[in-house]
N, C-alpha and C positions, 0 to 999 in steps of 0.2 A: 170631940171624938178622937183628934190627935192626938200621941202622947207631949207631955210640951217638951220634951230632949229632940223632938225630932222638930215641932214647931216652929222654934225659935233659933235653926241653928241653919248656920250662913257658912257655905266655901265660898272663897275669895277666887276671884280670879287669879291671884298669885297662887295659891292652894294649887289648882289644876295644874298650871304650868308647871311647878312644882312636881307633880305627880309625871308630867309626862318627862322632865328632864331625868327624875331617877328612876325612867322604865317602868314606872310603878303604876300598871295599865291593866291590872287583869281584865279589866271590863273591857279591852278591845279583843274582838275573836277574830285570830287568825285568819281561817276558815270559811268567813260568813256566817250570818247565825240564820239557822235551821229553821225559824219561823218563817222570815223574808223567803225563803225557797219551796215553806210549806203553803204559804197564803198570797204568791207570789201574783197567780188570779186575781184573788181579790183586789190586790192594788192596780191592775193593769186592765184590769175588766175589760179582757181583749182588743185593748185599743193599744196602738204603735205611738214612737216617736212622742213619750207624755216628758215634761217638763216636771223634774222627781227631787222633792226637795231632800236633805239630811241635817233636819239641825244638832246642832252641837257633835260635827259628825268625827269627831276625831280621825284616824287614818282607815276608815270602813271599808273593806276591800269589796262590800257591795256596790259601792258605787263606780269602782271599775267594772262590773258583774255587770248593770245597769246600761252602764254607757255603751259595753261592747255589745248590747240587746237593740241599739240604736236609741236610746230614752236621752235625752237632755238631761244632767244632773249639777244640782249645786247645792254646795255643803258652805255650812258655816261653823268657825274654831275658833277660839280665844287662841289655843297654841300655834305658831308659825311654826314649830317643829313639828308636829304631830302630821298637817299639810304636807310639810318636805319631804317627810319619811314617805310619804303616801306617796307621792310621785317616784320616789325614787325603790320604793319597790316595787313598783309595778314600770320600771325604765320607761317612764312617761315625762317627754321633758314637755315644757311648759313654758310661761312667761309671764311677768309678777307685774300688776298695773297699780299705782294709788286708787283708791275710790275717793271720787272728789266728794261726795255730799258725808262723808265720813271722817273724820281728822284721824291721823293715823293708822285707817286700815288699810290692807290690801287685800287686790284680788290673784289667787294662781290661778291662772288660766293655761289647761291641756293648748298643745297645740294643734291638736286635733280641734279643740272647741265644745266639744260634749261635756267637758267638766272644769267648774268654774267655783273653786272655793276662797270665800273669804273668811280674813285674818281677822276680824272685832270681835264683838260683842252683839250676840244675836240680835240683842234690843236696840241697839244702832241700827240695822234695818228696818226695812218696809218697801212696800210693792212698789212704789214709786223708782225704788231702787233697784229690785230683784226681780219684779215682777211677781204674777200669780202660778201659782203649781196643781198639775191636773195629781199628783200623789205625794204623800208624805208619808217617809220612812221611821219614825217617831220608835228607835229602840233604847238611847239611852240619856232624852233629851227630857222627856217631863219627868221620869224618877230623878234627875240630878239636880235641875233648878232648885235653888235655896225654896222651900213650903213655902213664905209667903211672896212670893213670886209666880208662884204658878196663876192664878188667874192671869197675872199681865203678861204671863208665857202664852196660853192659849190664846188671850184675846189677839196678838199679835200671829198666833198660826190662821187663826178664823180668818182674819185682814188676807191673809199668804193663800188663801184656799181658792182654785176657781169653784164654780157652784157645783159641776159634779167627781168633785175633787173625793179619791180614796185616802181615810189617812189608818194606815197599821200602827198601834200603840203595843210598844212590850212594856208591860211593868212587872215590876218584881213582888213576891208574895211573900213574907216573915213578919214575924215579931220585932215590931218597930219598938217593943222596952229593950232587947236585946239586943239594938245597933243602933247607931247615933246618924247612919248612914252618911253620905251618899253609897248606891244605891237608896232613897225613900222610898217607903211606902205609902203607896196611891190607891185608899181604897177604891175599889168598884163606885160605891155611892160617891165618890167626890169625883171622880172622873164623869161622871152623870148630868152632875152639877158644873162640873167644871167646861165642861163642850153642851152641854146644853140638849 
């Protein structure tokens, strides 16, 4: 049902890094994005102080949004710059720890405490690590994963989910012969399939 241009095609983690060292971010808003504020409910199903995952959260200025809500937030980045920027526009200092069960990553931690992002590789984690999240902010973390990744993407958020866990998914809608993406396209039926 896939096209196979979009199938078979793989960003590198260098790729990314890449994209963030020459600014080359359009997919980061400014602003917030307008769904998180329109369905914002739904993910908090009026409940305070939830532990609010962001994967692959580049410099989200929701999750300052979030934190200042009182919510627990932690984000995961392949980029160390993309993290730094985050703090530093939002003048949030912080302080950088190794994660021991990880070789090479690290964590920013606010020094406030409420935000706790780490430097690997999503799939370097697990609850054992992070722990479980009562929501997930899911806007630009399943359209980016290389296509044949994505099930071992989800099965590892499933792992990440407490049981009455809200997760908000943005995906993008186009003509997958007409982009090689990232952004990919996720249809409806494989997201179905794919969370079960």
């Amino acid at each position: 049902s896939e096209p196979g241009r979009q199938r078979d095609r793989v960003v590198t983690e260098e790729e990314w890094l890449q994209k963030w060292a020459a600014g080359n971010t359009g997919f980061h808003k400014e602003h917030g994005h307008p769904l998180l504020q329109k369905y914002l409910d739904v993910l908090l199903n009026g409940r305070s102080g939830l532990r609010i995952f962001f994967p692959l959260c580049g410099k989200a200025v929701e999750m300052k949004w979030l934190a200042d809500m009182g919510h627990s937030v932690v984000g995961v980045e392949v980029s160390e710059q993309a993290l730094k920027e985050f703090f530093a526009e939002h003048n949030l200092s912080y302080c950088e720890e190794p994660v021991p069960e990880i070789s090479g990553a690290k964590k920013l931690q606010s020094t406030s405490g409420n935000i706790s992002l780490y430097c690997c590789s999503i799939y370097d984690l697990s609850s054992s690590i992070i722990g479980k999240f009562d929501g997930v902010w899911d806007r630009g973390a399943l359209v980016a994963v290389n296509p044949r990744d994505r099930q071992r993407y989800v099965n590892l958020m499933t792992t990440l989910m407490e049981k009455n866990s809200s997760y908000l998914l943005v995906t993008v809608s186009y003509d997958p012969n007409k982009h090689k993406g990232p952004p990919f396209y996720v249809p409806e039926s494989e997201i179905k399939s794919l969370f079960g």
